[in-house]
C-alpha positions in Angstrom: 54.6 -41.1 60.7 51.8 -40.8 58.1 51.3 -42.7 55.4 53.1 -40.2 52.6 56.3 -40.9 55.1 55.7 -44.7 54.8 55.5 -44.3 51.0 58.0 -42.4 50.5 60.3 -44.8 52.9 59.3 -47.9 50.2 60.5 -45.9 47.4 64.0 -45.4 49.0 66.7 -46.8 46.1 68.9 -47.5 48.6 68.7 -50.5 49.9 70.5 -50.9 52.9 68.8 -48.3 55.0 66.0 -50.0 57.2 63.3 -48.4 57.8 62.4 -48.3 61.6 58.6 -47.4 62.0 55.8 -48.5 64.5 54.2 -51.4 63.2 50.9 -50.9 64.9 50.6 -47.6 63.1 51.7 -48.8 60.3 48.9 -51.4 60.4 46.1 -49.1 60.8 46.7 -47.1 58.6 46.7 -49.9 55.4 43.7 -51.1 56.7 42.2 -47.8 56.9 43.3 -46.9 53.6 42.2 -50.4 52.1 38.9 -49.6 53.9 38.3 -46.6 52.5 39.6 -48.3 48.5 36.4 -50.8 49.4 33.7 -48.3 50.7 34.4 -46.5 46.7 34.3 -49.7 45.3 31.4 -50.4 46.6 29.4 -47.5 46.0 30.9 -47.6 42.6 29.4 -51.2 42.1 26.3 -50.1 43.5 25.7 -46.7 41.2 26.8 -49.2 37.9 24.2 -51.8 38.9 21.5 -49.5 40.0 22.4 -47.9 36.4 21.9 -51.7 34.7 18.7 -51.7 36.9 16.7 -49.0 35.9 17.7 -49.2 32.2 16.2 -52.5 31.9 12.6 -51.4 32.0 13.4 -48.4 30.5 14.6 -50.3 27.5 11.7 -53.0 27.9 9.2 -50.0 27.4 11.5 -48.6 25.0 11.4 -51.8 22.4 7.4 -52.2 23.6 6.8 -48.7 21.6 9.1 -48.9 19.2 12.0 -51.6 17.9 12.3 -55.1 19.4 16.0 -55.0 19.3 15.8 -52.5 22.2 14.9 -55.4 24.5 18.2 -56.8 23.4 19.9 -53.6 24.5 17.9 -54.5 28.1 19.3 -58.2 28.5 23.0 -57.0 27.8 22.2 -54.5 30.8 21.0 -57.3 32.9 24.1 -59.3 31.9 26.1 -56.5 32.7 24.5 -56.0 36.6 24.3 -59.7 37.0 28.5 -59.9 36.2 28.9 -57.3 38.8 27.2 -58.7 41.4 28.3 -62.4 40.8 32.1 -60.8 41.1 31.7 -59.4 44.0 30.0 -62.4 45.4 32.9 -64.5 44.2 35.2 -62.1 46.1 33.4 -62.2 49.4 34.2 -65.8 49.2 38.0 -64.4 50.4 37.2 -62.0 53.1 39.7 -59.8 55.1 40.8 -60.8 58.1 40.4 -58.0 60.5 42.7 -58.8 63.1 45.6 -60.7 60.6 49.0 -59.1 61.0 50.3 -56.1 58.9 51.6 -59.2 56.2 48.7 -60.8 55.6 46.5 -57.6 55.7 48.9 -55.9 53.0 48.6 -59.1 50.8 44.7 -58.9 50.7 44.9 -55.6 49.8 47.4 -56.2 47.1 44.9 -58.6 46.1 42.2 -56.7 46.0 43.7 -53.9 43.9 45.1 -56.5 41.5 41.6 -57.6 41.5 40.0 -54.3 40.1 43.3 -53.8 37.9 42.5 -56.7 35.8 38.7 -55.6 35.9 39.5 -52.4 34.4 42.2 -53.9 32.1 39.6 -55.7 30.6 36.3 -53.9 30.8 36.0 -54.1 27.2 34.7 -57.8 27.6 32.5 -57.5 30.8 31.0 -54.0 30.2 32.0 -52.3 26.8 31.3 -54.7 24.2 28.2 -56.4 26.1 26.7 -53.4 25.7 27.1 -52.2 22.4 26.7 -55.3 20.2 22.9 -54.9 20.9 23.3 -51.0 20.1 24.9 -51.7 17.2 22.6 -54.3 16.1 19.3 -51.7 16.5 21.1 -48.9 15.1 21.6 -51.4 11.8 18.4 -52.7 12.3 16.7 -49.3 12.5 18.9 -47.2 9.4 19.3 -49.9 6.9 15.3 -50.9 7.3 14.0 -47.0 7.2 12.4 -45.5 4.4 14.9 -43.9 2.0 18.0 -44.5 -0.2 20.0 -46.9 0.9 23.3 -45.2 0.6 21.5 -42.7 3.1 20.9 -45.1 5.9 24.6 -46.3 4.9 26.0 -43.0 6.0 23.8 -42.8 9.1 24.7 -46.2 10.2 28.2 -45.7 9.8 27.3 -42.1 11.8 25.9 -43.2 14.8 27.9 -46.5 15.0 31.3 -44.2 14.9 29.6 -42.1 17.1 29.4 -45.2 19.6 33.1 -46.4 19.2 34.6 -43.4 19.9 32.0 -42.8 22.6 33.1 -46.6 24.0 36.8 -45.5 23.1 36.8 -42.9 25.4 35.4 -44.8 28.5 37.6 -47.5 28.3 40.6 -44.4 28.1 39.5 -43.1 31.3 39.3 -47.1 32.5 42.8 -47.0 31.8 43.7 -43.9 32.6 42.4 -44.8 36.6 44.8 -47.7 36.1 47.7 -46.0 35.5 47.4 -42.9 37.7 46.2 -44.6 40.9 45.5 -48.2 41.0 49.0 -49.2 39.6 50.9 -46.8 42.1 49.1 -48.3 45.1 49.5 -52.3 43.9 53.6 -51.2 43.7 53.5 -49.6 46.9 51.9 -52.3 48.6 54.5 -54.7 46.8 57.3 -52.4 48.1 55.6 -52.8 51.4 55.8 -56.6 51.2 59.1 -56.4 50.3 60.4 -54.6 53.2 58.3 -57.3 55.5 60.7 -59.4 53.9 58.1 -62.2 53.0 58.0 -64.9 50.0 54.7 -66.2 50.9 52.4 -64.1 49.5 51.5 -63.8 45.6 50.7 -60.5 44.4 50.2 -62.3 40.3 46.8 -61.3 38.3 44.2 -62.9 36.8 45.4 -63.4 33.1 42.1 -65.1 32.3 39.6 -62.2 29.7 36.2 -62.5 31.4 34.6 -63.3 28.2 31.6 -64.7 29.2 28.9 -61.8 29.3 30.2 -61.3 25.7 29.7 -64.6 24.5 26.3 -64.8 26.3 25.0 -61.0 24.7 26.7 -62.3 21.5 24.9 -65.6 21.4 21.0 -64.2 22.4 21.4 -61.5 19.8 22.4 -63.8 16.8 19.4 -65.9 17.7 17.2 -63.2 18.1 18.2 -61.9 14.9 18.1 -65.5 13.0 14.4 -65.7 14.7 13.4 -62.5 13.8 14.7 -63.5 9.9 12.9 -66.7 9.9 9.6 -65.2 11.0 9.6 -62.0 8.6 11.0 -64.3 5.7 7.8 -66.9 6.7 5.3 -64.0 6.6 7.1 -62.5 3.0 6.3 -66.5 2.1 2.5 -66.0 3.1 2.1 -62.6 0.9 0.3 -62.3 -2.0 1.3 -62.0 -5.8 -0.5 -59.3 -7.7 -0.3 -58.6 -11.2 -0.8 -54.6 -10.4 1.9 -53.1 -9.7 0.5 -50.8 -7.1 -1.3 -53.8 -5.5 2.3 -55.1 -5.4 3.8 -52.2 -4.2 1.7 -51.9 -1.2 1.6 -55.8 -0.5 5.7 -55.7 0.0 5.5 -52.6 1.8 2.4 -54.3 4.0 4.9 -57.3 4.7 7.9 -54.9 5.1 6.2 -52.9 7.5 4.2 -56.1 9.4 0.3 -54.5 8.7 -2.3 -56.8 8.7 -3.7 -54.8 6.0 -2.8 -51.6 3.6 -4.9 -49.9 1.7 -4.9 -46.7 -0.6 -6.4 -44.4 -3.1 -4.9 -42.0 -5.4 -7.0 -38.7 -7.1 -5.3 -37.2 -10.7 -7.3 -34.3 -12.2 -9.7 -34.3 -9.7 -11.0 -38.5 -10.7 -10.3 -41.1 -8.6 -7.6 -43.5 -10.9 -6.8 -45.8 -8.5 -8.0 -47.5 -5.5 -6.1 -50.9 -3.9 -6.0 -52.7 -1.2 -3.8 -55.4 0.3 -3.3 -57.7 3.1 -5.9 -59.4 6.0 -9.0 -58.1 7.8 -7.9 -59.5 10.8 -4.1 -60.9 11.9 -3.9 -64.5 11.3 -7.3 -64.3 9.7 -8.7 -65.7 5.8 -10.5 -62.8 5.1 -9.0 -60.2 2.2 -9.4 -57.0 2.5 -11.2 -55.3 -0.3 -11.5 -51.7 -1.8 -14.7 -51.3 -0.2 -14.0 -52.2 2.9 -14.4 -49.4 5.9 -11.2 -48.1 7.4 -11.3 -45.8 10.6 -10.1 -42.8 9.4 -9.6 -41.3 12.9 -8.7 -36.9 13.2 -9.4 -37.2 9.2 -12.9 -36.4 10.8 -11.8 -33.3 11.8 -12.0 -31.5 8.3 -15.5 -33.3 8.3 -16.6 -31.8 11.1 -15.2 -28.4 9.9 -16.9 -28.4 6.8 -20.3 -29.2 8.3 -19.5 -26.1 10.2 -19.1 -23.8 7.3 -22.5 -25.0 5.8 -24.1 -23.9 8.8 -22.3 -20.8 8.4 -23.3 -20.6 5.1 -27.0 -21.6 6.5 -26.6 -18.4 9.1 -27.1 -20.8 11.8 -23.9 -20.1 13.4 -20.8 -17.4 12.7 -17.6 -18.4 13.0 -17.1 -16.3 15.7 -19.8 -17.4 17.6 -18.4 -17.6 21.0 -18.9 -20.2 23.8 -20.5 -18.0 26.1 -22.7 -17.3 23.5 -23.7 -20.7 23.1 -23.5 -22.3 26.3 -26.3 -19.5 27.6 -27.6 -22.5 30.1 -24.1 -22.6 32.0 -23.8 -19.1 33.4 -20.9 -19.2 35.6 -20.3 -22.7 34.9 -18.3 -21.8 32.1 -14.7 -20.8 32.9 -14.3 -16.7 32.1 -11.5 -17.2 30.0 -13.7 -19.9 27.8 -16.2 -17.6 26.8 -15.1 -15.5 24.6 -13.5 -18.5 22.4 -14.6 -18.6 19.2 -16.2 -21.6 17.1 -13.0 -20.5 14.2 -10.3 -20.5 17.3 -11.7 -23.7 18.7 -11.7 -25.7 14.9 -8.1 -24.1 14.2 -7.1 -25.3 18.0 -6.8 -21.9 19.2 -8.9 -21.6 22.3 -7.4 -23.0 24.9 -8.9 -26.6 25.0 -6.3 -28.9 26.7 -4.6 -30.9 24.5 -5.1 -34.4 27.1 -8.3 -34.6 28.7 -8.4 -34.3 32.5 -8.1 -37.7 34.0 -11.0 -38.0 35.8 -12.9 -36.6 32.9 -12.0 -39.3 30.4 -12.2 -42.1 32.7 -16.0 -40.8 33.1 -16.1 -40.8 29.0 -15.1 -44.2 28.5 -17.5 -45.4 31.3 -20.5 -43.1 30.3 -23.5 -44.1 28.3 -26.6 -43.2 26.9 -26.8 -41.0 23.5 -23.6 -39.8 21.9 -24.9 -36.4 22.0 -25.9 -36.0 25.8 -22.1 -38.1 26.6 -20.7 -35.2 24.7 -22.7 -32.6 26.3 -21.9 -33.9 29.6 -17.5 -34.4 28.9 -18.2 -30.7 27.5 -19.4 -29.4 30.6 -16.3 -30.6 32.5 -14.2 -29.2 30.5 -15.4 -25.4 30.3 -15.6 -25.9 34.1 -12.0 -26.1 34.4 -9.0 -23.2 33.2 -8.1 -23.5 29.6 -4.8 -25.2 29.7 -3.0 -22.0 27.9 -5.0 -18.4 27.5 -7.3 -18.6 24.3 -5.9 -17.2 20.9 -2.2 -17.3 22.2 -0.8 -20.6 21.7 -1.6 -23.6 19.3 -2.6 -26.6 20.9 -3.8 -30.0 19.1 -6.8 -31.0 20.8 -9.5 -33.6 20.5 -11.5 -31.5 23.6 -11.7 -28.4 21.0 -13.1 -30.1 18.5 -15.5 -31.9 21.0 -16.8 -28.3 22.2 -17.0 -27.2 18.6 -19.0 -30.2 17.9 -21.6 -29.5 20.6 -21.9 -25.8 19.4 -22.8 -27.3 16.2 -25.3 -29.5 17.5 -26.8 -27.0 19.6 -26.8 -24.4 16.3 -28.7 -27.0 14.1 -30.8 -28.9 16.9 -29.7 -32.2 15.5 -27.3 -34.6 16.7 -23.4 -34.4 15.1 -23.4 -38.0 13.9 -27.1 -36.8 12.1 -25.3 -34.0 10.5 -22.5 -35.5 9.3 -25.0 -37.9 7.7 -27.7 -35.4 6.2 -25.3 -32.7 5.2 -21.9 -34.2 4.3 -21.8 -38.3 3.5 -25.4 -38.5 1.7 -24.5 -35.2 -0.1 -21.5 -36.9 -1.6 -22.5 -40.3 -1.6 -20.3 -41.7 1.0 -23.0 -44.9 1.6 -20.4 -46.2 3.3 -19.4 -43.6 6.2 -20.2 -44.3 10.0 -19.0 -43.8 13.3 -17.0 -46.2 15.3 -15.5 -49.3 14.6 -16.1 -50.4 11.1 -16.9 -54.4 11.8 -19.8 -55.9 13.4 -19.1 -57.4 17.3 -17.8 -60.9 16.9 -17.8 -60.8 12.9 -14.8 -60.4 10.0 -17.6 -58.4 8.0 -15.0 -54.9 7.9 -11.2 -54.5 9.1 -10.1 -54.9 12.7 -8.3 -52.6 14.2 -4.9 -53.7 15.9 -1.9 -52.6 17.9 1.2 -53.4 18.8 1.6 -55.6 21.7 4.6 -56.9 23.8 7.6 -58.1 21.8 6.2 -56.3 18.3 3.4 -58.8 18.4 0.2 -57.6 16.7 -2.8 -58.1 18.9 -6.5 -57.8 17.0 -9.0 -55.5 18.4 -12.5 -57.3 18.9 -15.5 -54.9 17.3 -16.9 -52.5 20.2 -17.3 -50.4 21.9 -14.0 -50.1 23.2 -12.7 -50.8 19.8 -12.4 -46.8 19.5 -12.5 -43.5 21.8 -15.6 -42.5 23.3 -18.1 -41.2 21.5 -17.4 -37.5 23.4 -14.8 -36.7 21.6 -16.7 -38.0 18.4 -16.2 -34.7 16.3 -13.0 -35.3 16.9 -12.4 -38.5 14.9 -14.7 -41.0 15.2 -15.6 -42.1 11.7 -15.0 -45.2 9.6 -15.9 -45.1 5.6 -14.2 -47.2 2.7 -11.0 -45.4 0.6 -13.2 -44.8 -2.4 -16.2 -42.8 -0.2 -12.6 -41.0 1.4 -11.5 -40.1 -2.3 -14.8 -38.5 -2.9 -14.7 -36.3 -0.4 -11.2 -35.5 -1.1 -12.7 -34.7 -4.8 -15.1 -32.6 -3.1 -12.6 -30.4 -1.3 -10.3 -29.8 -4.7 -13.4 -28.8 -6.2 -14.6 -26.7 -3.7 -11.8 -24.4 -3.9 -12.4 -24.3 -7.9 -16.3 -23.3 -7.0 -17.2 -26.6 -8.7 -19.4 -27.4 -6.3 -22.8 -26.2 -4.9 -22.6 -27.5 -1.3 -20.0 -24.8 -0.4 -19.2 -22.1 -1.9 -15.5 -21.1 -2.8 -14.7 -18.6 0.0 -15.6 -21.3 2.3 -13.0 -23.9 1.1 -10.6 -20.7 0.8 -11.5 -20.7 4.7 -11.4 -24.4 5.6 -7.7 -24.2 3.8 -6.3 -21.3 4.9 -4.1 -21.8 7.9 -5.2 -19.7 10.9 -1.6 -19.9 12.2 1.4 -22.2 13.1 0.9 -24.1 9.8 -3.0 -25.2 10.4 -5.9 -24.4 8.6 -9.3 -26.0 9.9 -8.8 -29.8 10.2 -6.0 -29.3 7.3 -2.0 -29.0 8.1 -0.9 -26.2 5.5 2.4 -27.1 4.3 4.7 -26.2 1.0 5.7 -29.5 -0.9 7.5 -29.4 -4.6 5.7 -32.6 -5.9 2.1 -30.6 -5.4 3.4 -27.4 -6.9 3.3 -25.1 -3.7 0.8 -25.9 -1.3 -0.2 -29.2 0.7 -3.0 -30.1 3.0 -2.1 -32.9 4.9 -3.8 -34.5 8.0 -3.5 -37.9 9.2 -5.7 -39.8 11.8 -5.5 -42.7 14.2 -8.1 -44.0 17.1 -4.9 -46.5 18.1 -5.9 -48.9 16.3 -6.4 -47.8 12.5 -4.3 -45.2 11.0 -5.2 -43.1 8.0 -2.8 -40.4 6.0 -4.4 -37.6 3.4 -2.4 -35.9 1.1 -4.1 -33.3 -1.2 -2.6 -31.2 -3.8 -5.0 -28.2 -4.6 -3.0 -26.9 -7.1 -2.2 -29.9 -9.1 -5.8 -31.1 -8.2 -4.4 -34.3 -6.7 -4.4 -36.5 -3.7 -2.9 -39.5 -2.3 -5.0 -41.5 0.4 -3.1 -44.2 2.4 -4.5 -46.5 5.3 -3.7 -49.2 7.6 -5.6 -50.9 9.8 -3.2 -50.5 13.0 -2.8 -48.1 15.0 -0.7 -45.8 16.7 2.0 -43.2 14.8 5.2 -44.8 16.2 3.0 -48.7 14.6 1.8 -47.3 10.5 3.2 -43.8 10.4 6.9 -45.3 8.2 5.1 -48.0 6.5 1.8 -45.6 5.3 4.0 -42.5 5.1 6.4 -45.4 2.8 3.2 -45.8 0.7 2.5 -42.5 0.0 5.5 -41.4 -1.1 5.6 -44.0 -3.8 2.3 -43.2 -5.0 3.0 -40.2 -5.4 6.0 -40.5 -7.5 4.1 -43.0 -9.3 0.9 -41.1 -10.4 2.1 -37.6 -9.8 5.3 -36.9 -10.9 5.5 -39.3 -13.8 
C-alpha cells in the first residue's frame, strides 16, 4: 500500500471500518516522506540565508557609495539570517528519533510541520517587515531630501513605497498560499494518522506566540540611527554661518544640506562676471574660510583648456586638426597599433579615436608610481597605450576618455616643442590673466594655504585629503584634468569663450570657437557637452570635472552670453554632483531668468 492508499484510508468518514495495513510499511514511508519535507527545508533555509549573506556587503558597499540608510537595509538582512539560523538551532534541540515507533515518529512530524505553519503564518514579523522598515526609511530618506518640489518627491515616495507593499503583499500571498495547499493537508493527515493509532499523548497545538523580535530589534537600530543622524546634521546646521547675501546664504544651506566642507560659485550676465561667493571650510573640521580667491581643482574642466590651446596652434599652423598619430608619433614605427594611426588630433579631443575609456591596469599602476617630468611620464603612459588595440575601432563609437586627451596632449607638446603645463601657461592663463591657474592640488603639503580635497569615507564620513602628490591623478593624464585655479580666474575664461564665439577676442578667432562648440557627434563638442536648455535660449555647453576629490560644474549660455560656475571641494559625482547641480539651478533662476 502506498502512501496515497494510507491517505486516502484517514480520510474515510466512516468510522467503524479499521483500517488493516502493515505497520512497518507504514512507518517507512512517514519517515521517508518527513525526510524528504526536511531535506526542502533545509535547502530552503540555506538559499534564504545565503540570500541574507551576500546582500549584506552588497548593501555595505551600496550605502559606502551612496546613502547611509542602505547599511540599515544590510543589518535587517543580518537580523533576518541570524533568525533563521537561531530557529533552526532551537529546533535541533528536539531531534527525531530514528528508530521511535510509527506514534512517536508521526507526532515529530506533526510537529515539525506545525512548526513551519506558524513560520509562514507569521513571516510578516520575522522576514517581511524586518526588511522593509529600513527600505522604507531610505526610500523617504532619499525622495523627500532630493533636489526638487516637494510635492514631487511626495508622489515618488508614495510610488516606490506602494511599489514595496504590494511587492511584500504578494510574498506573504504565496506564504500563505504554501500553507493552505500543502502544509495544512499534511498536518491533518498526520492528525488523522494519530487518530487512527488511537493515542492521547501526543499534542499536535502551535506556537501562538508572533516572533516579534527581529522587528523590534530593526525597528529599534533604525529609530536611533535616524535620531543620530538628526542630531548630527542639526549640530552641523548649528555650526553654519549667517550671511547677509543672499546667494552667500543660499549656497551656505545648500553646503550644510548637502554635508560639503566648502561651496563655492560664480555667475557671468552679459558676458561680466556679477557674482562670485564662496562658503563653508578649507578643510573638514578646520578654522579656515574659504574665500573667492581661493583655488579649486577644476578637474575634465581642463579639457576645453587643453582644446583651446590646440586650436591656437592650429591657428599658429603648427598642427591640423587632422593631424594623425602616425603622423606624429614618426619615432614609434610599428610600435604604434595600425588602427591608431590614422586617428586624428579632432577625433581624439571629441573622444572619437578609440582611446579606452579606463586605463589598462598595469599601465596606470606604472602612472601613479612613475616620476620624473610631467612630460616624459606622459610620453611614456602614451606609448603603452598606442601599443595596445584601441578599445572600439576609431571614428565609430564615442568613448569618454582621459587616455585621449592624454595622447592629444603629447601631440601638442610634440607640435609646439614645449611642455603642456608651459603651454597652458604662456598661451591660455597669462593670456587671460588667470594668475591663479596651476596644476595639481591647489594647497601647499602640510598647509591650509588653498582647499583640500575630500571624499567620502565609510559610514558618509568625510575624510580630508593631505596636499600631494597623491592628492590628484597622475600627471599622465594631465591634459586630461589636472588643473586648479580660483572661480573668478574660471569666470574669465568662461568670458573668454562667450566672446570668442562673438569674434570679441584676438586670441582665437571666431571659426575656432564655432569649432571648439560645435558637437562632433553624440552630443559633444571639444571638451564641451552640447545640449538644448530653455533657460539659455537654445544651446548649452556644459562640462563638469572631478579628480575625486574636488568637483567643479560649468554651465555656459552662448546665446544669452551667460554662465553659471559651481564648485565643491569633494569629490566624486555620486559625493557633489545633487548638492553643486542644487546650486546651479538656483543661480540660475536667480540671475538668469529673473
Amino acid at each position: 500500500m502506498n502512501l496515497d492508499d494510507f491517505q486516502k484510508s484517514w480520510q474515510l468518514q466512516d468510522t467503524a471500518r479499521q483500517v488493516s495495513i502493515n505497520a512497518d510499511v507504514l512507518l517507512n514511508e512517514v519517515r521517508r516522506n518527513q525526510q524528504s519535507f526536511r531535506r526542502t527545508i533545509f535547502w530552503r533555509d540555506v538559499r534564504e540565508v545565503s540570500a541574507a549573506g551576500l546582500l549584506v556587503p552588497i548593501f555595505l558597499y551600496a550605502g559606502w557609495k551612496t546613502h547611509w540608510t542602505l547599511y540599515l537595509c544590510a543589518f535587517a538582512c543580518f537580523v533576518v539570517g541570524a533568525f533563521m539560523l537561531l530557529d533552526r538551532r532551537q529546533q535541533k534541540k528536539n531531534p527525531p528519533d530514528l528508530h521511535g515507533s510509527l506514534t512517536d515518529c508521526a507526532a515529530t512530524a506533526l510537529a515539525e510541520v506545525s512548526h513551519q505553519i506558524w513560520l509562514l503564518k507569521n513571516i510578516q514579523w520575522w522576514y517581511l517587515l524586518p526588511l522593509a522598515v529600513p527600505m522604507l526609511v531610505f526610500i523617504g530618506w532619499i525622495t523627500l531630501n532630493a533636489p526638487g518640489h516637494v510635492a514631487a518627491g511626495i508622489v515618488a515616495l508614495l510610488l516606490l513605497s506602494g511599489f514595496i507593499v504590494v511587492l511584500y503583499a504578494g510574498i506573504y500571498w504565496l506564504n500563505q498560499y504554501a500553507v493552505r495547499r500543502y502544509l495544512e493537508p499534511r498536518r491533518q493527515e498526520l492528525r488523522k494518522l494519530l487518530n487512527e493509532l488511537e493515542t492521547e499523548n501526543h499534542s499536535s497545538s502551535m506556537n501562538t506566540k508572533k516572533p516579534l523580535g527581529p522587528l523590534l530589534l530593526v525597528l529599534v537600530v533604525c529609530v536611533i540611527a535616524v535620531i543620530a543622524h538628526a542630531v548630527k546634521a542639526a549640530k552641523a546646521e548649528s555650526l553654519s554661518v549667517a550671511y547677509e547675501d543672499p546667494t552667500s546664504q543660499m549656497l551656505e544651506t545648500i553646503r550644510v544640506k548637502h554635508k560639503f566642507p566648502a561651496l563655492a560659485a560664480a555667475v557671468v550676465v552679459d558676458g561680466r562676471i556679477v557674482a562670485t561667493n564662496a562658503v563653508g571650510t578649507r578643510k573638514h573640521g578646520g578654522t579656515e574660510a574659504v574665500t573667492v580667491n581661493d583655488k579649486f581643482h577644476i578637474g575634465s574642466v581642463t579639457k576645453s583648456m587643453t582644446a583651446t590651446v590646440a586650436a591656437m596652434l592650429v591657428e599658429q599652423a603648427k598642427i591640423s586638426w587632422t593631424t594623425t598619430i602616425g603622423e606624429s608619433f614618426t619615432e614609434l614605427g610599428d610600435r604604434v597599433h595600425a588602427e591608431y594611426r590614422s586617428v586624428t588630433l579632432e577625433q581624439l579631443l571629441s573622444h572619437r579615436g578609440g582611446a579606452p575609456g579606463s586605463a589598462p591596469k598595469l599601465l596606470w599602476i606604472e602612472a601613479w608610481n612613475a616620476s620624473g617630468p610631467p612630460a616624459k611620464q606622459r610620453r611614456d603612459f602614451v606609448k603603452g597605450i598606442l601599443a595596445r588595440k584601441p578599445q572600439v575601432k576609431p571614428d565609430t563609437k564615442h568613448i569618454y576618455s582621459n587616455q585621449g586627451y592624454a595622447i592629444a596632449g603629447v601631440m601638442l607638446e610634440k607640435a609646439a616643442g614645449k611642455p603642456w603645463e608651459e603651454l597652458m601657461q604662456e598661451m591660455l592663463f597669462k593670456p587671460l590673466g588667470m594668475h591663479s591657474a596651476g596644476f595639481g592640488a591647489p594647497a601647499a603639503p602640510d598647509q591650509v594655504d588653498q582647499p583640500w580635497g575630500h571624499t567620502k569615507a565609510r559610514f558618509d564620513e568625510i575624510q580630508p585629503v593631505p596636499p600631494g602628490p597623491r592628492a590628484d591623478n597622475p600627471p599622465a593624464i594631465g591634459p586630461a584634468g589636472a588643473v586648479h585655479c580660483s572661480l573668478p580666474d574660471l569666470a574669465q575664461y568662461v568670458v573668454f569663450h562667450l566672446a570668442g564665439e562673438k569674434g570679441d577676442t584676438d586670441l582665437l578667432t571666431s571659426d575656432s570657437f564655432k569649432k571648439l562648440h560645435t558637437s562632433a557627434g553624440d552630443d559633444y563638442a571639444l571638451g564641451w557637452v552640447v545640449l538644448e536648455r530653455k533657460w539659455a535660449g537654445g544651446r548649452a555647453l556644459m562640462h563638469n570635472g572631478s579628480n575625486t576629490m574636488f568637483y567643479v560644474v560649468v554651465w555656459m549660455a552662448p546665446d544669452r552670453n551667460c554662465a553659471v560656475i559651481v564648485a565643491a571641494n569633494i569629490g566624486g559625482v555620486n559625493a557633489a554632483f545633487a548638492g553643486c547641480d542644487e546650486a546651479a539651478g538656483k543661480l540660475i533662476h536667480q540671475f538668469l531668468l529673473k
